[in-house]
N, C-alpha and C positions, 0 to 999 in steps of 0.2 A: 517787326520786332527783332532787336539786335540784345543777343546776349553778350555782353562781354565777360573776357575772362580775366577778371582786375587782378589777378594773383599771380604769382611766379611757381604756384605748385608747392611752395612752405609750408601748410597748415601745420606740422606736425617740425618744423622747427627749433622749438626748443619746448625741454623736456622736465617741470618744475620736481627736485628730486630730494626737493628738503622734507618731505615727510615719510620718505622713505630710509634717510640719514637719519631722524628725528627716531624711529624704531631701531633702526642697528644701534643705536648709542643705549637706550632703555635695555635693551638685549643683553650690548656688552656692559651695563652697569650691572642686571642681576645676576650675569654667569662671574662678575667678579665678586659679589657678596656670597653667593651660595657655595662657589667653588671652593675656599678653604673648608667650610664645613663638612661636605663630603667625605673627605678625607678623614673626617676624625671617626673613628668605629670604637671607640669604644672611650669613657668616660676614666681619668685616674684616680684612685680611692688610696686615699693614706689612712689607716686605722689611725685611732689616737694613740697617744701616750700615755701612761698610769702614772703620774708624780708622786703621788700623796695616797696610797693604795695603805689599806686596812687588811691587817690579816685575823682572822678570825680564830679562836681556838676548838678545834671541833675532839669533843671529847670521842668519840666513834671513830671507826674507821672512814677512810673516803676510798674511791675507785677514782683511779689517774689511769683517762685515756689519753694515749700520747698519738701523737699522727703525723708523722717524716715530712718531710718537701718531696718524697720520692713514691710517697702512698703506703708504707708499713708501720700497720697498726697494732698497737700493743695495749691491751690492759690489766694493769697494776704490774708490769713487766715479764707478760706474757704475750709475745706474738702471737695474733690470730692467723698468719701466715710467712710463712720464707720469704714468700718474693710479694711485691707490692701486687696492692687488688684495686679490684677497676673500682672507680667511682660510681657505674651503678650497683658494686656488689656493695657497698660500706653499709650500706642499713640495714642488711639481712645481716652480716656477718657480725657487726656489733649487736644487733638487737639480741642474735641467741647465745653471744658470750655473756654480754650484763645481764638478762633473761637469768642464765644460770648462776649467775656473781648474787645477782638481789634474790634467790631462795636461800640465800644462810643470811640467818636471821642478823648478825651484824652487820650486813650491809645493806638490810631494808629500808632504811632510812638515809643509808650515807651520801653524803655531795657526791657531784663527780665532776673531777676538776678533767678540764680537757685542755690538754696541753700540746699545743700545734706551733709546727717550726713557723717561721716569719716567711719562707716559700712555700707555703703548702697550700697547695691548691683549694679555693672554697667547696669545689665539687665534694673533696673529701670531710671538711668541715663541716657541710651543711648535711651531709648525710648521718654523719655523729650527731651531730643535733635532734636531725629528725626520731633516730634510735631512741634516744634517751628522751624525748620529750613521747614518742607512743606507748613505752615504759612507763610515763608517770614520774619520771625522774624532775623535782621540783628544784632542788639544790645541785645550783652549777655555778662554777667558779670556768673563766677561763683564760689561758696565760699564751702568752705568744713569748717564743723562746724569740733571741735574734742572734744570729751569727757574729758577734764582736770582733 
């Protein structure tokens, strides 16, 4: 019995490397769809415009909270403080200014128009909100100044 050795020692001669091209290509297709997304953190929000705005004639007083791009807050132009306040302090500090505004009796009822620069932060907005809405405050007008 004679074994021969019919081969040259090749078996491993060539190395078929198209399906491993065939995944790097899939790879590089979804790191090039996902990659711009990444980057984007955070979504851009244009408020609207008011064109054709209605003004209303309100026989009563109204309460004008005003609210800076720098955090100083004032109602009916009375500063609730000198220097601007934190965004977690707006709810507390409006609550027990208008708290005290709505016990005289002409302004138990009054709108309150909230009147905030076109830089002002929503933290400070939505904290005036939340005030005047645990109040009971039902009548809100709100105006966005812009810097011309």
């Amino acid at each position: 019995m004679a074994f021969s050795g019919g081969g040259s020692g090749n078996d491993f001669g060539e190395i078929n490397i198209t399906p491993l091209t065939d995944v790097f290509l899939i790879l590089f297709l979804i790191m090039v769809v996902i990659a711009p997304m990444i980057n984007e953190t955070s979504l851009p929000v244009t408020p609207p415009q008011a064109e054709n705005g209605v003004t209303t004639d309100n026989q009563g007083k109204t309460i004008n909270l005003e609210i800076s791009a720098e955090g100083l807050i004032a109602i009916n132009n009375k500063k609730l403080s000198p220097d601007p306040i934190a965004p977690e302090d707006v709810n507390d500090m409006v609550t027990a200014e208008l708290s005290l505004l709505r016990e005289d009796p002409a302004y138990a009822e009054a709108p309150l128009n909230l009147i905030a620069d076109a830089e002002t932060k929503q933290k400070f907005v939505v904290g005036a909100l939340d005030a005047a809405s645990g109040l009971g405050i039902k009548k809100l007008n709100i105006v966005t100044v812009s810097q011309n």
